[in-house]
ZANU-831002 format. One record per residue: chain; y, z, x of N, C-alpha, C, CB in turn. Coordinates in steps of 0.05 Angstrom, whole numbers. Glycine has a CB too. Layout:
N
 kette    n_Y    n_Z    n_X   ca_Y   ca_Z   ca_X    c_Y    c_Z    c_X   cb_Y   cb_Z   cb_X
     A      Y      Z      X      Y      Z      X      Y      Z      X      Y      Z      X
...
// end
This chain:
365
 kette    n_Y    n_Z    n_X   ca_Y   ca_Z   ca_X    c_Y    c_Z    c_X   cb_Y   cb_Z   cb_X
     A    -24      0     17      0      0      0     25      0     18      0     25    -19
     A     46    -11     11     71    -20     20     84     12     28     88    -39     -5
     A     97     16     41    118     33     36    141     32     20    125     38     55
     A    149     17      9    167     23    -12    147     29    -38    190     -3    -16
     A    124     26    -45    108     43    -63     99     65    -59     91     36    -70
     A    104     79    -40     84     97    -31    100    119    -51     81    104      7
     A    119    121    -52    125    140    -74    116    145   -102    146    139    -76
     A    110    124   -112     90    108   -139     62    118   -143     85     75   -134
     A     47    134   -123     28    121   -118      8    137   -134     23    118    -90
     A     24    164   -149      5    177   -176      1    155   -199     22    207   -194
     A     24    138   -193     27    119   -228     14     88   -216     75    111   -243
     A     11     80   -187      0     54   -186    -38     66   -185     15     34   -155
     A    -44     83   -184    -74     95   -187    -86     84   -219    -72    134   -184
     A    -68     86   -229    -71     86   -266    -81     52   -266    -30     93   -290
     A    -97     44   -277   -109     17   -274    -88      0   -293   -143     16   -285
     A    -75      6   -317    -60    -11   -321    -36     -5   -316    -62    -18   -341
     A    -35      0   -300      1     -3   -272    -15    -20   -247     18     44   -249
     A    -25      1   -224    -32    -15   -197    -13    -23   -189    -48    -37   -197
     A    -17    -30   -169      4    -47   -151     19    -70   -167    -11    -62   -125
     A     12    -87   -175     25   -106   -190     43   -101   -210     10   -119   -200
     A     30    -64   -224     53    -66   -240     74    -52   -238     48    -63   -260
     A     73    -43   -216     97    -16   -200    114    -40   -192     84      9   -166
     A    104    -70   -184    124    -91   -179    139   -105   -204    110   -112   -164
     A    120   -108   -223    135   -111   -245    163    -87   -263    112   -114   -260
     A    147    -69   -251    174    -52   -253    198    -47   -237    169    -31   -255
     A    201    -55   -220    215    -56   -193    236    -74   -200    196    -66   -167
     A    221    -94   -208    234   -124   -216    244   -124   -240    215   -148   -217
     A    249   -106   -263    260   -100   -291    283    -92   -294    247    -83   -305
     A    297    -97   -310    319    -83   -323    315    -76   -349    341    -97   -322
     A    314    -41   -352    318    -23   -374    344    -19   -392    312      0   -364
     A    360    -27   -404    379    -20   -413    383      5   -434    386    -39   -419
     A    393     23   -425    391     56   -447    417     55   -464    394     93   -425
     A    411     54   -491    429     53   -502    443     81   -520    421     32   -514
     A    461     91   -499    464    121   -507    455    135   -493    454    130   -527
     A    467    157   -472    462    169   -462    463    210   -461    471    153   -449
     A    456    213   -491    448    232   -501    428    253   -500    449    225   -515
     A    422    261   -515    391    274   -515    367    257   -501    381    277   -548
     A    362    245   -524    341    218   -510    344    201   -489    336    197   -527
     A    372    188   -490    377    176   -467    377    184   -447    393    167   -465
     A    387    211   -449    382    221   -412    364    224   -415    393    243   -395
     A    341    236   -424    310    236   -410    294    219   -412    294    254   -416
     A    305    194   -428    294    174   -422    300    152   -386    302    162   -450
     A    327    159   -390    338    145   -358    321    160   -336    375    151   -350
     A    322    191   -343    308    203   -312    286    190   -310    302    236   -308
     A    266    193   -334    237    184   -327    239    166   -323    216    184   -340
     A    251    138   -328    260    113   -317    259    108   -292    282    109   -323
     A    278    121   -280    277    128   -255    260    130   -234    283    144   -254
     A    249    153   -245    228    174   -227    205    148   -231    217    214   -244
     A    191    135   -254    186    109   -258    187     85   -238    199    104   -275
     A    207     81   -224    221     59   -205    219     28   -220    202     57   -173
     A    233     30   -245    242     14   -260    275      4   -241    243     29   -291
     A    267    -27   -227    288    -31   -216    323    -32   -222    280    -47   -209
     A    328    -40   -239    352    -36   -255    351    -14   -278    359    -63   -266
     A    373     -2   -277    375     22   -310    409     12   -309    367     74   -305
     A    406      5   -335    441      0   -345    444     23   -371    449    -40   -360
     A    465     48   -366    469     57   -398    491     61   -392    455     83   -414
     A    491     55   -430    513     49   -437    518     72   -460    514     20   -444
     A    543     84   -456    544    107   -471    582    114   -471    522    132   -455
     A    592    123   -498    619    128   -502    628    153   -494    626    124   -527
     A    617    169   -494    618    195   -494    621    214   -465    595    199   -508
     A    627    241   -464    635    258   -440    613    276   -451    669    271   -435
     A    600    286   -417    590    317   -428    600    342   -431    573    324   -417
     A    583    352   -451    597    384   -471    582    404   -456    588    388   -512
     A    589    426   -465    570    451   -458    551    451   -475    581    478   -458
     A    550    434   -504    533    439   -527    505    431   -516    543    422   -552
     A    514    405   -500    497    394   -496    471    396   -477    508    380   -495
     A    480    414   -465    464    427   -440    436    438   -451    481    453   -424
     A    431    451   -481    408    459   -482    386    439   -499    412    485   -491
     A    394    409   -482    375    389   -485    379    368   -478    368    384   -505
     A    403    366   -465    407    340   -440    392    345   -415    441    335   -430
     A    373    337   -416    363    354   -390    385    342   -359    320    344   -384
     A    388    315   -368    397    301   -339    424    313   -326    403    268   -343
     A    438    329   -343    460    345   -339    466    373   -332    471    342   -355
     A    491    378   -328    490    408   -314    523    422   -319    482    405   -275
     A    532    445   -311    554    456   -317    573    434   -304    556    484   -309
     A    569    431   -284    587    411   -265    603    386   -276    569    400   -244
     A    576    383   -291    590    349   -296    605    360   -327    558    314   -302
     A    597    382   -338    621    396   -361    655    399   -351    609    433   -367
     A    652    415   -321    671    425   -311    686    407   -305    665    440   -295
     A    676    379   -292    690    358   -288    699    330   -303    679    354   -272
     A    694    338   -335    700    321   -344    683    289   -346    720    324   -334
     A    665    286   -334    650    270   -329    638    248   -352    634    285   -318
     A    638    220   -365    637    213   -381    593    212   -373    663    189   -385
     A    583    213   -393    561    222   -393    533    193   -371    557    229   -432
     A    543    160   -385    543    146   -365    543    152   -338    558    135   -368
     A    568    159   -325    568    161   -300    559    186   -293    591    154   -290
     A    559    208   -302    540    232   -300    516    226   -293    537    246   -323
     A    494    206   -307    473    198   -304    476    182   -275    464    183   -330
     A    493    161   -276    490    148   -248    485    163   -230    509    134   -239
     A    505    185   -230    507    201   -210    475    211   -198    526    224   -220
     A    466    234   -217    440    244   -216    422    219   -196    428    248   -250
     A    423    198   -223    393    188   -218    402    174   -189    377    162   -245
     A    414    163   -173    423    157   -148    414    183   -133    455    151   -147
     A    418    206   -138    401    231   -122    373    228   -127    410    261   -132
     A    361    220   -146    327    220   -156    326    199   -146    315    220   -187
     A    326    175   -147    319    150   -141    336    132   -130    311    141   -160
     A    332    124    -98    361    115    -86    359     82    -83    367    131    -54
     A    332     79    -94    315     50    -88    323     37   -109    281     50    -88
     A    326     45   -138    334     34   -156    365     37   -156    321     44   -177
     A    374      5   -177    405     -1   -180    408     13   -211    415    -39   -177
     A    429     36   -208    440     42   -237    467     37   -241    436     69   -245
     A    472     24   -267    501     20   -275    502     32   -302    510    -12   -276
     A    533     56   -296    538     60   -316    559     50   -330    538     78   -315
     A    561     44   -360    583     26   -372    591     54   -400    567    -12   -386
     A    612     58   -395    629     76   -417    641     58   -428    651     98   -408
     A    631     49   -453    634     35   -474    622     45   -504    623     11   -465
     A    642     31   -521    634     37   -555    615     14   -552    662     32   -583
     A    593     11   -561    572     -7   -564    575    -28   -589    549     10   -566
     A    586    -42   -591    593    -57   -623    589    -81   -619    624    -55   -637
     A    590    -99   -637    576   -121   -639    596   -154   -618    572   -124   -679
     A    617   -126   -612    636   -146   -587    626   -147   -563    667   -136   -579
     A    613   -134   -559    598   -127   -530    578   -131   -528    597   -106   -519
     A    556   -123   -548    527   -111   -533    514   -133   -519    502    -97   -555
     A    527   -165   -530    512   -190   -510    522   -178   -485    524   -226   -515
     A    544   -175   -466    551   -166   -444    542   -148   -442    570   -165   -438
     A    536   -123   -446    528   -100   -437    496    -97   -430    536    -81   -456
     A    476   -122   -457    451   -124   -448    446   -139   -435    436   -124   -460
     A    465   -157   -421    453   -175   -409    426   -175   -383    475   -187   -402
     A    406   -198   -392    388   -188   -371    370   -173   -374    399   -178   -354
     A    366   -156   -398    343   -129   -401    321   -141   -408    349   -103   -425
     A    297   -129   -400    272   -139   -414    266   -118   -433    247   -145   -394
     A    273   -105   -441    269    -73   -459    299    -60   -464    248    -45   -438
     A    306    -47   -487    322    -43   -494    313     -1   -515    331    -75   -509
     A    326     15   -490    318     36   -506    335     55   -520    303     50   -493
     A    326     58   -537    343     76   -561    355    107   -562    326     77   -583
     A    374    112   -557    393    141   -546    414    140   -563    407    143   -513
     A    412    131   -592    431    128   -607    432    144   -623    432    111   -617
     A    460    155   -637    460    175   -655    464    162   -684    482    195   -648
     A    467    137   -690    463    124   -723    457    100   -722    486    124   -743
     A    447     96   -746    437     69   -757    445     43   -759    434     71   -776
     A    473     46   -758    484     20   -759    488     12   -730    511     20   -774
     A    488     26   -705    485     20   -687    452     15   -676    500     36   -676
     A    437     23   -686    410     13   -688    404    -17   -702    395     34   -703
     A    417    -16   -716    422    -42   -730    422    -65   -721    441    -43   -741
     A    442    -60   -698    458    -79   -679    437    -77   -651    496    -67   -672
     A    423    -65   -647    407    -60   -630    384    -80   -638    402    -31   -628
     A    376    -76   -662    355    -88   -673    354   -118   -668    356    -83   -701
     A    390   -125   -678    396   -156   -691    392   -165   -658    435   -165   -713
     A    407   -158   -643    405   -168   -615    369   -180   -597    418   -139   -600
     A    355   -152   -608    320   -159   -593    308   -182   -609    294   -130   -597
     A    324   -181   -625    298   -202   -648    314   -230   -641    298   -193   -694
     A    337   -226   -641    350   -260   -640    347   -269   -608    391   -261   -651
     A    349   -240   -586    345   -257   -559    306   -253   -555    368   -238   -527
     A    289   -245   -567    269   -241   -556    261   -218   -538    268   -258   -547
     A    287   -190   -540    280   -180   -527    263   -152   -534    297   -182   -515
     A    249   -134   -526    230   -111   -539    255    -99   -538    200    -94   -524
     A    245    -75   -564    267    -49   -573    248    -24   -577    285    -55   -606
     A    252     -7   -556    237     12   -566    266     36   -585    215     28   -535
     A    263     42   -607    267     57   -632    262     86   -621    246     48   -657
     A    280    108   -626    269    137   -634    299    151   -647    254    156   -602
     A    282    169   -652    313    192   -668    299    219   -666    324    186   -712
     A    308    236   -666    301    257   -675    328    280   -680    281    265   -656
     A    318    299   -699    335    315   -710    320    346   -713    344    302   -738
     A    330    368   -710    318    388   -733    298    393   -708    305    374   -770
     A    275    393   -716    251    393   -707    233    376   -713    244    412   -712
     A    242    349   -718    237    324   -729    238    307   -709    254    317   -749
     A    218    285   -710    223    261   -688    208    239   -700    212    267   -655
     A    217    216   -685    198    193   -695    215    168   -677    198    189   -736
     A    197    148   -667    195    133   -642    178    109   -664    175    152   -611
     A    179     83   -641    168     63   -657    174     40   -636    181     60   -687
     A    155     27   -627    163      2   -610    164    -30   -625    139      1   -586
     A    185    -41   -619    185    -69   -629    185    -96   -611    208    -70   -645
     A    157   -104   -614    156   -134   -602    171   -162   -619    121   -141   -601
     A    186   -166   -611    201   -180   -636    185   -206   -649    231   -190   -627
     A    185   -215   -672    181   -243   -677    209   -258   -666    175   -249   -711
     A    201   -281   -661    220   -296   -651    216   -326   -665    218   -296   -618
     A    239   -338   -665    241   -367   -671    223   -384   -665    258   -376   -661
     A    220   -395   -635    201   -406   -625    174   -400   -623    207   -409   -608
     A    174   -368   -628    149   -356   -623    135   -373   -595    130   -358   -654
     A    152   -365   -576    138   -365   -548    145   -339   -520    148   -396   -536
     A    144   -322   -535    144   -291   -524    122   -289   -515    148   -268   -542
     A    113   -273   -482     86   -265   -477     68   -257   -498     87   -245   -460
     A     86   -241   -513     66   -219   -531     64   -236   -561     82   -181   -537
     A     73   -261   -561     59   -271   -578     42   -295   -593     68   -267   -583
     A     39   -296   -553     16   -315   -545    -13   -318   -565      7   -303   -515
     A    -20   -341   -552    -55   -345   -559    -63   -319   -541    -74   -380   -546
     A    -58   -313   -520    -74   -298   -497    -79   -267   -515    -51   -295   -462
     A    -51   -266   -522    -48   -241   -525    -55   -234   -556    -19   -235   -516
     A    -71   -252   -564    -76   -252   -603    -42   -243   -623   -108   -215   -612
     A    -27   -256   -612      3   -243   -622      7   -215   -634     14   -260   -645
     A     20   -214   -609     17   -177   -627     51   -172   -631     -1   -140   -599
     A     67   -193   -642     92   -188   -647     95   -171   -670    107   -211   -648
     A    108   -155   -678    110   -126   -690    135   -124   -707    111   -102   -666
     A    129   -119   -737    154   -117   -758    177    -98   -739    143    -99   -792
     A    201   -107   -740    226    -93   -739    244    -83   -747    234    -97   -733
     A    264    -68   -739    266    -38   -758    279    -53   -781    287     -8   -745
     A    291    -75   -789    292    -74   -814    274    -90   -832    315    -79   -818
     A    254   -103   -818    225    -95   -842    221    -70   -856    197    -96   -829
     A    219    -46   -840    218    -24   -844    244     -9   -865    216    -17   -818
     A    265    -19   -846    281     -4   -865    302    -24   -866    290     24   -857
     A    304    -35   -893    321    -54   -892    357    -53   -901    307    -70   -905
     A    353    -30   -915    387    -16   -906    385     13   -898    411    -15   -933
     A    415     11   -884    416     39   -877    414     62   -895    438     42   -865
     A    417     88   -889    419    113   -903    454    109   -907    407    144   -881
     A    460    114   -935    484    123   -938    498    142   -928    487    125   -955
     A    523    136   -909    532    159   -898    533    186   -907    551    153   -893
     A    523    215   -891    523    235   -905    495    239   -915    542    233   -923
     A    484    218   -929    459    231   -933    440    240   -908    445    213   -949
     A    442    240   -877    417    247   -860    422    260   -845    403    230   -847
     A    410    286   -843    428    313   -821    437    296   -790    397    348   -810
     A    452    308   -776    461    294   -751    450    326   -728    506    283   -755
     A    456    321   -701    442    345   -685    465    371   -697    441    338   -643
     A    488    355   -700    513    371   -700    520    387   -720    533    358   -697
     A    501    373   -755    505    391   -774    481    403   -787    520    379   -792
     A    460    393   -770    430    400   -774    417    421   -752    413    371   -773
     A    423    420   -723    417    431   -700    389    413   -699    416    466   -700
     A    387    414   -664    351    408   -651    343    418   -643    340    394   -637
     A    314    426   -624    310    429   -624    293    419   -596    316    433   -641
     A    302    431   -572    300    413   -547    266    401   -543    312    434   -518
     A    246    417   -546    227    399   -543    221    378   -557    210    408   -542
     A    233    375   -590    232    352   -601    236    324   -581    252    355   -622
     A    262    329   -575    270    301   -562    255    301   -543    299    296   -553
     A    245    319   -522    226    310   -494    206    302   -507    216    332   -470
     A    194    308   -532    172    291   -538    179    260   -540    161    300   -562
     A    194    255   -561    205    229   -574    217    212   -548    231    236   -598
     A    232    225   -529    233    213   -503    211    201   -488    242    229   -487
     A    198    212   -487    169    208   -465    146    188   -483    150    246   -456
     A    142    188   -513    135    174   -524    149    134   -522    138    193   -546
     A    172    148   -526    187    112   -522    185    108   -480    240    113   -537
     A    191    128   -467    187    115   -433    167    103   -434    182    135   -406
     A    135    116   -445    113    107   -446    110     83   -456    100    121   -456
     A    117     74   -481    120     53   -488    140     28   -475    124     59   -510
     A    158     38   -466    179     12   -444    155     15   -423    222     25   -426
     A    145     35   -415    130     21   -381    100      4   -394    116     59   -349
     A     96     10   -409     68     -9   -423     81    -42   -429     56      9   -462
     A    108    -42   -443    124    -71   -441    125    -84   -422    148    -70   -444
     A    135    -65   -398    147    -81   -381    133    -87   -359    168    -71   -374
     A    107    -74   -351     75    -79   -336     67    -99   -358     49    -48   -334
     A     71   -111   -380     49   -123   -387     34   -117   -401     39   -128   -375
     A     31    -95   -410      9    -83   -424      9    -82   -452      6    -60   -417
     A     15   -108   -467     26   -108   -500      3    -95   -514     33   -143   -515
     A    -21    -98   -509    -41    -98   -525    -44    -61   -520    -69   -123   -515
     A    -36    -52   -509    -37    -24   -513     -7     -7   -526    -45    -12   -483
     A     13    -26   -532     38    -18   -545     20    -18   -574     68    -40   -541
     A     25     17   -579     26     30   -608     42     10   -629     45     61   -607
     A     18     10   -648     24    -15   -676     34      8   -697    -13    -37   -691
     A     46     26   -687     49     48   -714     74     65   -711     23     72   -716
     A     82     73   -729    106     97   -715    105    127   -717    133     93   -728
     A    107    136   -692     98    163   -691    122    183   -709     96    171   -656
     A    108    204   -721    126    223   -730    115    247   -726    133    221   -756
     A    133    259   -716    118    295   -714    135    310   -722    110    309   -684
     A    129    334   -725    147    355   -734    142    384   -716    142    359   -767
     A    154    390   -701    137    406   -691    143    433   -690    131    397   -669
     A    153    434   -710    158    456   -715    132    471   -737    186    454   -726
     A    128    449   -755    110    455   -776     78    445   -760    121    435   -807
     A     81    435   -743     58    428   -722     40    411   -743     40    458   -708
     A     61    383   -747     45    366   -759     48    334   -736     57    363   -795
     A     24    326   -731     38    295   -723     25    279   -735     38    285   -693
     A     26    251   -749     23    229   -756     30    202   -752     27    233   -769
     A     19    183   -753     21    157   -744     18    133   -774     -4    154   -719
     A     48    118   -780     57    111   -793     48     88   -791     77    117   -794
     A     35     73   -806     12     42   -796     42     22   -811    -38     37   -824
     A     50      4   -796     69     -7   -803     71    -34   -806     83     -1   -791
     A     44    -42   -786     41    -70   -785     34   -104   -808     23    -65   -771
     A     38    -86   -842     41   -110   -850     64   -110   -865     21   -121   -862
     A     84    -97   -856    113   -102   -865    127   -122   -866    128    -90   -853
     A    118   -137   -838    124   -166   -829    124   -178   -858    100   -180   -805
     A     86   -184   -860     77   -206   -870     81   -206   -903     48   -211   -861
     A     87   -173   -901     85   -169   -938    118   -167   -947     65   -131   -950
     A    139   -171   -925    157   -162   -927    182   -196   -931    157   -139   -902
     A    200   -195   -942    226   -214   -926    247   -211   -920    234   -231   -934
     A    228   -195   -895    260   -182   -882    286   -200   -871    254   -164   -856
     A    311   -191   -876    333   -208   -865    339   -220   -836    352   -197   -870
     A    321   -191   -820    326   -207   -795    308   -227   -779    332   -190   -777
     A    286   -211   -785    267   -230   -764    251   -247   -784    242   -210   -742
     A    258   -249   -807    245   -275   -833    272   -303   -826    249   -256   -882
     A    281   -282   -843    313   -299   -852    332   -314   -826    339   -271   -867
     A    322   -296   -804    344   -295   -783    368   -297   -790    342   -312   -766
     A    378   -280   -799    401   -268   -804    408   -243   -794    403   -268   -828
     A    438   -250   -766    437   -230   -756    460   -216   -760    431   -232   -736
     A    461   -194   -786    485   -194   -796    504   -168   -778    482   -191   -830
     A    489   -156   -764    509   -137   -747    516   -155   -728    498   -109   -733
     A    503   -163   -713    501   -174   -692    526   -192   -690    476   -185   -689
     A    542   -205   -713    551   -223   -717    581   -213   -725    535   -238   -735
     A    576   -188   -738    595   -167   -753    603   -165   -778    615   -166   -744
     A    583   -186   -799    584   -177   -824    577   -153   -827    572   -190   -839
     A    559   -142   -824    561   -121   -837    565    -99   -804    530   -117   -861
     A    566    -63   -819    577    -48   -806    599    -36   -813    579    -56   -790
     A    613    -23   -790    639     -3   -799    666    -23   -781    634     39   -784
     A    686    -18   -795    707    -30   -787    727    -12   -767    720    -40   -811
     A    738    -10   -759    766     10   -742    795     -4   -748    762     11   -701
     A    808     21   -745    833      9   -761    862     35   -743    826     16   -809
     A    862     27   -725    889     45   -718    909     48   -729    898     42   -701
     A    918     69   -743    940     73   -769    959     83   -746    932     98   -801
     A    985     61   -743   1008     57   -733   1022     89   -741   1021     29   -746
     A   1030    101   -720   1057    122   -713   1036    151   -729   1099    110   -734
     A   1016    147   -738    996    168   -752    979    180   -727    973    152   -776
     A    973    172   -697    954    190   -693    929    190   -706    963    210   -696
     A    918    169   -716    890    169   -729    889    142   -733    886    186   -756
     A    850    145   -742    844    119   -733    820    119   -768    828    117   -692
     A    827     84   -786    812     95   -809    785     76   -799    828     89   -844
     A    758     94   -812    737     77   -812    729     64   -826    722     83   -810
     A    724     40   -846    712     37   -863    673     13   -863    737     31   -880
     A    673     11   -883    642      8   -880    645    -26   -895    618     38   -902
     A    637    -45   -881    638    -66   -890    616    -80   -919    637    -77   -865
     A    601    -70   -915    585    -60   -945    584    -39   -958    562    -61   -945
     A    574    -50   -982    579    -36  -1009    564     -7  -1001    564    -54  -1040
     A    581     17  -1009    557     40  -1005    569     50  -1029    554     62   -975
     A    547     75  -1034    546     81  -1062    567    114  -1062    507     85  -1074
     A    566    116  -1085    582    144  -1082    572    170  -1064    584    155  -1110
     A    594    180  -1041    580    201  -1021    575    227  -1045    605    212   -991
     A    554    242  -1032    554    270  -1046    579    285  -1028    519    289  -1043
     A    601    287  -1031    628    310  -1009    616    329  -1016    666    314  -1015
     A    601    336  -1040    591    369  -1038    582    378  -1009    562    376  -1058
     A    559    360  -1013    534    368   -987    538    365   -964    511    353   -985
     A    566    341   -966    581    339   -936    590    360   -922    604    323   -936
     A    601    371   -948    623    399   -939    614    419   -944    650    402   -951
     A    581    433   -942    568    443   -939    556    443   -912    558    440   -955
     A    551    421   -897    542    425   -876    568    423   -855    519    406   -872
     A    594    415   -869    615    418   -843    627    448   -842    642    395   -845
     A    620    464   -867    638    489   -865    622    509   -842    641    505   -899
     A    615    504   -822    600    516   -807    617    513   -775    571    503   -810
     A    640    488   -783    654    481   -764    678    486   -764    652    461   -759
     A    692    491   -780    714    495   -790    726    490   -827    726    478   -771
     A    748    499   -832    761    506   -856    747    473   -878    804    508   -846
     A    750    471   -894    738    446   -908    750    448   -934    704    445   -910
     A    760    434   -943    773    428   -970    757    400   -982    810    422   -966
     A    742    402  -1009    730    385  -1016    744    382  -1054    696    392  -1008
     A    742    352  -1058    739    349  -1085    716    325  -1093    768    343  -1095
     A    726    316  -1119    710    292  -1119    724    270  -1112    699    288  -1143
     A    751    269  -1111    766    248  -1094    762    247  -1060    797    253  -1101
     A    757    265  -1049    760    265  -1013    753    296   -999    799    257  -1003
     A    746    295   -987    732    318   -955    759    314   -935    692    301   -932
     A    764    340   -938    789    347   -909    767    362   -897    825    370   -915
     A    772    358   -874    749    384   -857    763    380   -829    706    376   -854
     A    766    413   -813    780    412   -788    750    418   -772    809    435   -785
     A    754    400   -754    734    403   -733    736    403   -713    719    393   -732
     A    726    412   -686    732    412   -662    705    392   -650    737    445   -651
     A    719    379   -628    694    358   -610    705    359   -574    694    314   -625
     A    690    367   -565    697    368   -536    720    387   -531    704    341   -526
     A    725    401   -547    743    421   -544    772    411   -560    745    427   -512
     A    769    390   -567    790    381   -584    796    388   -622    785    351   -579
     A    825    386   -630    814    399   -650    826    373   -665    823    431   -656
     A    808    360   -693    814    327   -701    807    343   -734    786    292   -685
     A    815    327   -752    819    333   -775    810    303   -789    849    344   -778
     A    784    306   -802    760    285   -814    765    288   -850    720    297   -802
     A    779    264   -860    777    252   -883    759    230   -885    799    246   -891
     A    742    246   -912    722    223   -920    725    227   -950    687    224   -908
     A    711    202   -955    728    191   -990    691    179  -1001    766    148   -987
     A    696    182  -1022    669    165  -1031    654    144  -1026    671    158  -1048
     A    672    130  -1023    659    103  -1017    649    104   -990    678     78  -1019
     A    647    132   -973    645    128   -947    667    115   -914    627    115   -952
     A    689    112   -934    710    119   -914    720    138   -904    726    113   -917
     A    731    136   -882    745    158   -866    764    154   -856    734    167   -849
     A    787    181   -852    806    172   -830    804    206   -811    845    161   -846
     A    800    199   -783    801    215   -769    822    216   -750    780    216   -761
     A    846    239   -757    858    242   -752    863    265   -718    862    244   -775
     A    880    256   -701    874    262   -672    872    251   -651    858    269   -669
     A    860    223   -655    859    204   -629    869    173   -643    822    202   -615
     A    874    156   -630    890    131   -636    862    104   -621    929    134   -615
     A    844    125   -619    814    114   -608    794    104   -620    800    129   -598
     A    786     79   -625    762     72   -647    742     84   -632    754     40   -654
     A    728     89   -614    715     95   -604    710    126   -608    721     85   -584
     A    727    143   -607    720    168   -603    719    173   -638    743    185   -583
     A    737    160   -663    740    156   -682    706    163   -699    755    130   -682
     A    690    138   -679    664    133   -684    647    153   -680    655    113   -671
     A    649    162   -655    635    187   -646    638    207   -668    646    198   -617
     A    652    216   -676    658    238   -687    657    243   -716    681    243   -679
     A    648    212   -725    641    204   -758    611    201   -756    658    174   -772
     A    600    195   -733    574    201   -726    561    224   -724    572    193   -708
     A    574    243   -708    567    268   -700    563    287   -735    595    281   -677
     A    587    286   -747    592    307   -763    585    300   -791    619    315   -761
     A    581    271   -796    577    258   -824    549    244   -816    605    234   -836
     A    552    223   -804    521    211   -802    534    176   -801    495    221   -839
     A    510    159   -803    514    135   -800    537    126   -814    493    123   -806
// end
């Protein structure tokens, strides 16, 4: 064995890695989308992995909140202000000096993510909502590229790998060789989002740190089985556990495709991707705030339940017209109107970006 594997050499022992496939990993680009809970422990094991390129991409700075389940972080990079991206670069350049990491502090939206993924053979999921999953989705299926999926909340998780159908249908994995094992995608599965508000977030639900190291290590496992080659052992199901209630199950998903017509990978219609659908940003001139709204139809929010789980953060004034709620994020203190239809104006920053974050964090998709 080479010396630049010799560090590999618990994971090239494993018969479907070996030498060939510690080179196939060498030679990859991982792109982490979000560098959060999941994302950071998905990037370290990445790493430690010797997955030659890791690109994440993430908007956000680290908190103190975050420390009791970011594993890749520490007081330091709190103390210093550090946007969570380059936090990671930092680290994994100490773990792994062989591999190239780029970090990109960016809002992830349907203006970018062609630039930001460019190049990935796998695309992994460190996202905190759906509509940015969305856009994650529309992207793997229209370029051909895999998406591995996860979330977790609560004490709740669930992971899911997607081989995309494609146009041409001339993807490795959905070869004659390989008996096509291209795999319904998440909006076979789920073909609209959760209405905002309806799905706890870490921020108004709490987690529960081994959740995510599971749901993490479940999707690494699945990117290093992609990206060696190994389609025919990528999970046809989606994992859910709870582990709190110490239940796990495996969600058989595979004729969603054929029983399904879904919009993206049937229809090819890529409607985030493109920017029909999604949330809009709107910087309200000499206001100090920035409004969100939702480019499709959503149905009436419950503000009860909203402002039930925000009064835990601060003062909250609810009717059936609109949710005032004062909240603090990164130590900042921003003031979140939401209205029925699922608009918002978050008052505090003149930032779509941070706007997003913080309608994410405290409301949901």
């Amino acid at each position: 064995m080479s010396d630049d594997l010799s560090r590999y050499h618990r994971q090239t022992l494993l018969p479907g890695i070996g030498e060939s496939g510690q080179r196939r990993l060498d030679e990859s680009c991982a792109v982490i989308l979000g560098c959060g809970a999941l994302g950071s422990l998905a990037a370290d094991l990445l790493a430690r992995a010797g997955v030659g390129h890791l690109k994440i991409v993430d908007r956000d700075f680290v908190e103190l909140t975050n420390l009791q389940r970011q594993l890749l972080f520490d007081e330091r990079d709190v103390a210093d202000a550090i946007p969570k991206a380059e936090a990671a670069r930092r680290r994994l350049s100490r773990i792994n000096s062989s591999i190239r990491v780029t970090a990109i502090v960016d809002d992830l939206n349907h203006t970018n993510i062609e630039r930001h993924a460019e190049g990935a053979d796998v695309l992994i999921d460190g996202l905190d909502n759906f509509e940015t999953r969305y856009l994650a989705n529309d992207f793997a299926v229209s370029r051909g590229v895999p998406y591995v999926y996860g979330g977790a909340v609560g004490t709740v998780g669930a992971s899911y790998a997607v081989l995309p159908h494609t146009a041409g249908g001339d993807m490795p994995w959905e070869s004659a060789a390989h008996g096509n094992l291209a795999s319904p995608c998440l909006r076979c599965l789920f073909e609209e989002a959760p209405p905002p508000g309806s799905m706890p977030t870490c921020d108004t639900a709490g987690v529960l740190s081994p959740v995510i190291t599971t749901i993490a290590s479940f999707e690494v496992a699945e990117a290093i089985k992609i990206l060696t080659r190994n389609y025919e052992n990528v999970s046809r199901s989606m994992l859910n556990i709870d582990l709190w209630n110490n239940t796990i199950s495996q969600l058989k998903v595979s004729r969603a495709y054929e029983d399904g017509n879904c919009p993206c990978c049937k229809q090819r219609r890529f409607d985030y991707l493109e920017g029909e659908l999604g949330s809009g940003a709107t910087t309200l001139c000499g206001r100090d705030a920035v409004q969100l709204t939702h480019r499709q139809d959503a149905p009436n929010l419950d503000l009860g339940a909203i402002a039930a789980q925000l009064r835990s953060h601060g003062d909250v004034v609810s009717s059936r017209h609109m949710l005032r709620a004062a909240i603090t994020d990164n130590g900042k203190p921003y003031s979140l109107s939401v209205f029925p239809d699922g608009r918002a104006i978050v008052h505090g920053t003149a930032e779509a970006s941070v706007a997003r974050s913080i309608y994410a964090k405290f409301v949901g998709n």
